[in-house]
Each structure stands twice: as C-alpha cells, then as structure tokens.
C-alpha positions as CSV (number, residue, x, y, z in Angstrom):
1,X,0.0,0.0,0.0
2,X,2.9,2.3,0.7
3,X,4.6,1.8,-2.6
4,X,0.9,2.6,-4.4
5,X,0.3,5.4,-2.5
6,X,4.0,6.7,-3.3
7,X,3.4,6.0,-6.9
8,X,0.2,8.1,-6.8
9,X,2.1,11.2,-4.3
10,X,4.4,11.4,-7.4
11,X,2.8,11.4,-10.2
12,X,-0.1,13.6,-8.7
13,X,2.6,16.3,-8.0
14,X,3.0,19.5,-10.1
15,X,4.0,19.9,-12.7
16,X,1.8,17.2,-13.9
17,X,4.6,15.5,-15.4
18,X,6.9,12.8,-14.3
19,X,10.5,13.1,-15.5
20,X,13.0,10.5,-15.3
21,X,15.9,12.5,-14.1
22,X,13.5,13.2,-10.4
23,X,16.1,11.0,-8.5
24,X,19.6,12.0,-10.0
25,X,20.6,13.0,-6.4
26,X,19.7,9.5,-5.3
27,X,21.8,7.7,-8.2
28,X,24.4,9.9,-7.7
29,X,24.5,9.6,-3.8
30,X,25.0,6.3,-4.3
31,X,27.5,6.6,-6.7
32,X,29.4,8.2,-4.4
33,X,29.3,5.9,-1.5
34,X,27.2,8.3,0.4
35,X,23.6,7.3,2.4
36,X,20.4,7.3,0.4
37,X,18.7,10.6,-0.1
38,X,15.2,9.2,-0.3
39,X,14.0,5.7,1.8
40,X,14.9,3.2,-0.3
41,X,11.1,1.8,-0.6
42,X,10.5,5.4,-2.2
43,X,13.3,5.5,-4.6
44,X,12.3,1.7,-5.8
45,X,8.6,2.8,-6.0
46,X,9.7,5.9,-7.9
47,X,12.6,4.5,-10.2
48,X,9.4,1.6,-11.3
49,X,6.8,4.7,-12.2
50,X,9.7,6.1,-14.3
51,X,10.1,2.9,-15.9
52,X,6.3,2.2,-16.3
53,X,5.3,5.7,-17.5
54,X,8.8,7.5,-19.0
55,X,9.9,3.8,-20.9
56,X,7.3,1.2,-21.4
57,X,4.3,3.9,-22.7
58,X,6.8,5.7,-25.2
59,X,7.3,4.3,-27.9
60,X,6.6,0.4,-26.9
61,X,10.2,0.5,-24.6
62,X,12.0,1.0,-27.9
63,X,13.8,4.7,-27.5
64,X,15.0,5.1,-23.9
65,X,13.2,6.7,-21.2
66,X,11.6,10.4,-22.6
67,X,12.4,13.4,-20.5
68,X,8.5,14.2,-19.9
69,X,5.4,12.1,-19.3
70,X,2.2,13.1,-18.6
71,X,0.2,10.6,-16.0
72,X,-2.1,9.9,-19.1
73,X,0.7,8.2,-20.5
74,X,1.2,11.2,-22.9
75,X,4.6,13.1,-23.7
76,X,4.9,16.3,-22.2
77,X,5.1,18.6,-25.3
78,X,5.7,21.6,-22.9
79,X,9.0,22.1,-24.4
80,X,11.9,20.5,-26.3
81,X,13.2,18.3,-23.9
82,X,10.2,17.5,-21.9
83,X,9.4,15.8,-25.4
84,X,13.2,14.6,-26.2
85,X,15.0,11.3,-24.9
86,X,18.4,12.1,-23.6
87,X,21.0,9.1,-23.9
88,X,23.2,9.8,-21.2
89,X,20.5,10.6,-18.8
90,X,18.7,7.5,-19.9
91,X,21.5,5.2,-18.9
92,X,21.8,7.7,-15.3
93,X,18.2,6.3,-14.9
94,X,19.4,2.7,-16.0
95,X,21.9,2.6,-13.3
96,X,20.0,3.9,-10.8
97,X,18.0,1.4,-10.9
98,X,20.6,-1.4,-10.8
99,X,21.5,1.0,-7.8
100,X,18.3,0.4,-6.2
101,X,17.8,-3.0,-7.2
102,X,21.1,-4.1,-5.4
103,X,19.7,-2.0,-2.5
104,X,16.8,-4.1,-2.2
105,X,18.2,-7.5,-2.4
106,X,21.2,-6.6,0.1
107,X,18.8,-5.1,2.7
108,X,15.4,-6.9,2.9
109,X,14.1,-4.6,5.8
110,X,14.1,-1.3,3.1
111,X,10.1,-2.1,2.8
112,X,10.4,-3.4,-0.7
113,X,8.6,-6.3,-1.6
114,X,10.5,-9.6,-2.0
115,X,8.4,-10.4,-5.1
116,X,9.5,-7.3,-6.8
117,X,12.9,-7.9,-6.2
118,X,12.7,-11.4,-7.6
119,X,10.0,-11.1,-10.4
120,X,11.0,-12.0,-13.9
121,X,8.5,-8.9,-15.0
122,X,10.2,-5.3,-15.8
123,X,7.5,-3.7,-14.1
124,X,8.6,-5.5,-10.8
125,X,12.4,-5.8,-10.6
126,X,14.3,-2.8,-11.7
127,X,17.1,-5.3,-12.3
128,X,15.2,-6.6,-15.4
129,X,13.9,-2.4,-16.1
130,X,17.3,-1.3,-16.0
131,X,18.1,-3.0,-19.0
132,X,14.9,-2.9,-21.1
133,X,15.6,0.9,-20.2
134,X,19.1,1.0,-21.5
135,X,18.0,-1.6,-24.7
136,X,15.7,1.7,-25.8
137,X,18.8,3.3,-26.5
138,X,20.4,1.0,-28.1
139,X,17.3,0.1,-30.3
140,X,17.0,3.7,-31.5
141,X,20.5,4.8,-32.1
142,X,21.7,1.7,-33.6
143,X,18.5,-0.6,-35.3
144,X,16.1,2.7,-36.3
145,X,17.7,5.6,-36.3
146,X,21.3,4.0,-37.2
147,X,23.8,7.0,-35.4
148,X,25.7,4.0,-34.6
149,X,29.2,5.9,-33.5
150,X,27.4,9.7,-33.7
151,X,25.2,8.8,-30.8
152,X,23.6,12.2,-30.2
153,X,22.5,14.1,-26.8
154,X,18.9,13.0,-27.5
155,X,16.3,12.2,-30.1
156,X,12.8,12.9,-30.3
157,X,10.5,10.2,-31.4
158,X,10.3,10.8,-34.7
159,X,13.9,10.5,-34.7
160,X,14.9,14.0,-34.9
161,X,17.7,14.8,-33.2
162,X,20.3,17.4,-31.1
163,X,23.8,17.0,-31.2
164,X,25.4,14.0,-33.0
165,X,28.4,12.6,-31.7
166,X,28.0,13.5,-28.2
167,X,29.5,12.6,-24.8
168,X,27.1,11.9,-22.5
169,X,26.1,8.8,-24.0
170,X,29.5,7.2,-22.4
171,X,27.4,7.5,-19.2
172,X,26.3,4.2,-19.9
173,X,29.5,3.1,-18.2
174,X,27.5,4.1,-14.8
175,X,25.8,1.2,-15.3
176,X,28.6,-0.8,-15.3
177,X,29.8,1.0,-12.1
178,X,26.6,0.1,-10.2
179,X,27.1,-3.1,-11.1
180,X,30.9,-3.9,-9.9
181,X,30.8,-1.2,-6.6
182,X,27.6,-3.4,-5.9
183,X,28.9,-6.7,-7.0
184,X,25.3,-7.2,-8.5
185,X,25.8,-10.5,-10.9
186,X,26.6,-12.8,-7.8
187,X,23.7,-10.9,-6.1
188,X,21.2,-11.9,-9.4
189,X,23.0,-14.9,-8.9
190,X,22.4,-15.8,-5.4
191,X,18.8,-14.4,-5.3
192,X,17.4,-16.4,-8.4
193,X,19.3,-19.4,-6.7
194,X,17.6,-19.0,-3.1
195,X,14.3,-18.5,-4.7
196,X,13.8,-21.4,-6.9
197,X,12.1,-24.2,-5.7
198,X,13.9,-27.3,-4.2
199,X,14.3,-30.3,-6.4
C-alpha cells in the first residue's frame, strides 16, 4: 500500500509530469558511497513509475526513457526536452536502478517487496527495467535511427535529433559501475538461486 500510494504522491505532484531524471541525487549519492537521499522503498517505488510511465508507454520501450510524461501516458510537449529522450540521462536512470535493485536485495528490511525484487516482470524488478531501459537506446541509435558511432544528446520520437556525436552517452559506463561497486551478478545470482524451488 505504501509503494501505491508513493506512486500516486508522485505522479499527482506538479507539474503534472513525471521526469526521469526526479532521483539523480539519489543515483548519484550512491554513486558516491554516500547514504540514500530518499527511503529506499520510495526510490524503488519511484525508479518503477519512471520505468512504467517515462519507458514502457513511449514508444513500446524501444527509445530510452523520454524526459516528460504526462500521468495519461502522454509526452509532455511543454518544451523540447520534456518531449526529447536524452542518452546519457537514460542510462543515469538505467543505473540507478541497478543501484536500487542491489539495494533491495542486500537489505530486505528497506520495505520493498521480495516479489518485486525477484519477479521476472520489468515492471517488478528494476534489475530486469534497468536494462529494457538501457535496450531503448540501443534500439533507437543503432537498429532505427542507425547513429551507430554519432550517438547524439537526445532524439525525439520521430527520430529528430540534437547534437550528434555526443559525450554523455558514455554514461552508460554508470551502469557498469553500479554493477561492480555493488557486485550485482553474484547478487542476481544468489537471489534467483535462493528463490527457486527445491528439487
């Protein structure tokens, strides 16, 4: 119930929008070694809205996670990049939720729920999310839009885009990061072991 009504807190909150970059602070805190910024049940709760609104509704989970989503599932056409989806910031989000996901499993008292944490369904474990997040980009700038080694800052959906050959898509290494610092494969590992049935 707390994780609903978390979900519902955010996504009633001005400015009507939900953006994927509302828990930088918390990827980045962890990034740096230092304590969470948000509970951890929130930042889960939060980081599977993002995933559920900002990456599955746009664009059938095929171009990253847009910058702007309206609760109705609609982009936020506000501006330019409420509409655009950033690489570098999509794989910030992508490793934050490894990040939070490696949170979970290490500390089972943060209020998430186990089945979340073990589910085989993206909308569940942002293990799974963090890479159907990251395989947007990937989709887009290599299969549709082919900018293959010019990956830009962002795209829009239509595949219009804003500064080729760009930097910020080596942010994808973050991913990486979360998942050495948090030694994440033996986690998966070790979870999907103790939770399978006995022979």
């Amino acid at each position: 119930a707390t994780s609903t009504s978390w979900r519902a807190h955010l996504v009633a909150r001005p400015p009507h929008h939900r953006t994927r970059k509302q828990m930088a602070g918390q990827w980045y805190a962890r990034a740096c070694g230092l304590p969470p910024i948000v509970k951890p049940k929130f930042a889960y709760a939060s980081l599977q809205t993002v995933y559920d609104l900002n990456v599955l509704t746009f664009a059938d989970c095929k171009k990253g996670a847009v910058n702007g989503m309206r609760p109705n599932g609609q982009v936020d056409n506000s501006s330019m990049q409420s509409r655009e989806v950033w690489t570098g910031t999509t794989y910030a989000v992508a490793a934050a939720m490894l990040q939070e996901w490696g949170a979970a499993v290490e500390d089972t008292n943060t209020g998430t729920a186990r089945e979340s944490v073990v589910s085989d369904d993206a909308k569940e474990s942002l293990w799974l999310a963090a890479f159907e997040t990251a395989r947007g980009i990937w989709h887009s700038g290599w299969g549709d839009f082919g900018y293959w080694y010019a990956t830009p800052e962002g795209w829009e959906n239509s595949g219009n885009y804003r500064s080729l050959g760009y930097m910020r898509p080596l942010s994808i290494w973050a991913m990486q990061f979360a998942i050495d610092k948090g030694q994440l494969i033996d986690r998966r590992k070790t979870t999907l072991q103790s939770d399978s049935p006995d022979p």
